[in-house]
N, C-alpha and C positions, 0 to 999 in steps of 0.2 A: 504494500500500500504506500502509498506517494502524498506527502501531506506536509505543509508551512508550518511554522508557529510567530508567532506577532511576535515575540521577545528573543533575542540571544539565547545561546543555551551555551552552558560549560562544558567543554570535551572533555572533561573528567565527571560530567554526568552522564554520557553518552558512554565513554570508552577507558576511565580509568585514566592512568598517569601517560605520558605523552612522552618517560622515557628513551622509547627504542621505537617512536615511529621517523620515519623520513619521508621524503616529497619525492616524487618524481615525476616524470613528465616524459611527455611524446610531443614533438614540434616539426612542421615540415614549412621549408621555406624554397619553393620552385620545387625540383625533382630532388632537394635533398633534406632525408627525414633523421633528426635527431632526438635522440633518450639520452634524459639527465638523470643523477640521483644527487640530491640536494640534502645537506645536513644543517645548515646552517644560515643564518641571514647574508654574511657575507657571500655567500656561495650564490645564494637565489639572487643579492642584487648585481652580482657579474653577469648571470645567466640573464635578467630581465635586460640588461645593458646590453647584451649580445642580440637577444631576441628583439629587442623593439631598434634596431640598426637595421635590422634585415633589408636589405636595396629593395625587397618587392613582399607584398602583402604576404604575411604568412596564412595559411589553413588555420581552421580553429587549433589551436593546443589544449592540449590536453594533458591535465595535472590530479594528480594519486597522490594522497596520502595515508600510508598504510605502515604497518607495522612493521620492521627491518630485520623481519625472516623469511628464509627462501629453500626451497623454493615460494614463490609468491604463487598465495591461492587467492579467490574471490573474498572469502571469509576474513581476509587482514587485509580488507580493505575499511577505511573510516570514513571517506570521503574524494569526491570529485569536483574538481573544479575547471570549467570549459569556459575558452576565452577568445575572444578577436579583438581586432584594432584598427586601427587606419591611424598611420601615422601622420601623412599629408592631411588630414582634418583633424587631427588630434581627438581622438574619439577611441571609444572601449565599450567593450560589454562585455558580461558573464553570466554563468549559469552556475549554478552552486549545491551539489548532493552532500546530505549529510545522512551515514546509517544509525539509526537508533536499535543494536539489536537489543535489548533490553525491551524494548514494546514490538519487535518487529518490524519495524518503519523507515521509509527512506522519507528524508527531510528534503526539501527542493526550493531554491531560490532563483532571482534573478535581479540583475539590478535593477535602478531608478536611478534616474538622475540629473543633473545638471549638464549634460554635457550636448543637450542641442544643438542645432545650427540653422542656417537658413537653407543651406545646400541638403538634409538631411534623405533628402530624397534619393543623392547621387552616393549616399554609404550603402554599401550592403557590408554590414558582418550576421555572422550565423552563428549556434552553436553546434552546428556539426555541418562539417565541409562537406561530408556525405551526399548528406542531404540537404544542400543548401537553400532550397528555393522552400523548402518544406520547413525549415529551422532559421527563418529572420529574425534577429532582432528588431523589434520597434526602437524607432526614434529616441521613445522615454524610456527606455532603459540605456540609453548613452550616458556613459560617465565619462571624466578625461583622463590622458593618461597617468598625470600624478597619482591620480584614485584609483585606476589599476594598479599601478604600483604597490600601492598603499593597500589595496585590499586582498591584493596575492600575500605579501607579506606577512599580514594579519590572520588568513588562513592558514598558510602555512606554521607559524610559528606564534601566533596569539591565542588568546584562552577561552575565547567564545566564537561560536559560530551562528547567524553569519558576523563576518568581521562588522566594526564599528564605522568603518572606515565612510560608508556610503550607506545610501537606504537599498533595502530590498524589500522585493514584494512575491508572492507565493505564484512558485512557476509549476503548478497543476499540468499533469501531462508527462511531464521528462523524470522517468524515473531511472534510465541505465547509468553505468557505471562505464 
């Protein structure tokens, strides 16, 4: 089952202490696709440094946060975070899975935000490059990129989810991982 909640929640109500999880991620930029594993803030803000340079629009990315044993199964997963941008407009969006296995439930976001424009019409980001005419962002859920920043960040390595960093509102429908 796929369901919001109006308030933050603590991922040590969700999943316990957050010693031994790490981030990782899948990113493709033209015909070449990259996997990170991220320990650390310094580490994720080289990699957002790297990624958001990319000379051409990357594919949605796609970021895991799960527990830092392996082989890696579905079950050590805690969360999903799906992302695009346009750097030439300065614009972002995301989509935000949280698993609550304690009630069985996947938690689902998306942003809201400030990050409109007049051109908005000539952004397409999605979260999932798959299927992208099926998976648009709207408009209001643009944020900029600071607050992309800011709210990878915050996911990754802050104590509530969703982060603080921007508003979200309940993304009913998108439950994968």
């Amino acid at each position: 089952m796929t369901l919001a909640t109006s308030r933050p929640l603590a991922w040590s109500d969700l999943h316990g202490g957050r010693e031994r999880w790490v981030v990782s991620g899948t990113f493709q930029v033209g015909s070449a696709d990259y996997q990170t594993e991220l320990r650390n803030e310094a580490e994720l803000a080289r990699f957002l440094d790297f990624l958001l340079a990319a000379p051409m629009k990357p594919a949605t990315s796609r970021m895991y946060l799960h527990l830092s044993i392996y082989p890696l199964r579905p079950e050590r997963y805690a969360s999903n975070l799906r992302l695009q941008f346009d750097m030439q407009r300065q614009v972002a969006a995301a989509v935000l899975l949280a698993i609550n296995r304690a009630h069985d439930q996947v938690l689902s976001w998306m942003t809201a935000g400030e990050g409109r424009r007049r051109d908005d019409r000539e952004v397409v980001l999605a979260h999932d490059s798959w299927n992208e005419h099926e998976t648009l962002f709207q408009p209001g859920s643009f944020i900029t990129i600071p607050d992309l920043r800011r709210i990878v960040t915050e996911w990754a390595f802050g104590d509530v989810v969703p982060p603080l960093a921007v508003r979200w509102v309940d993304a009913p429908g998108i439950g994968w991982l």
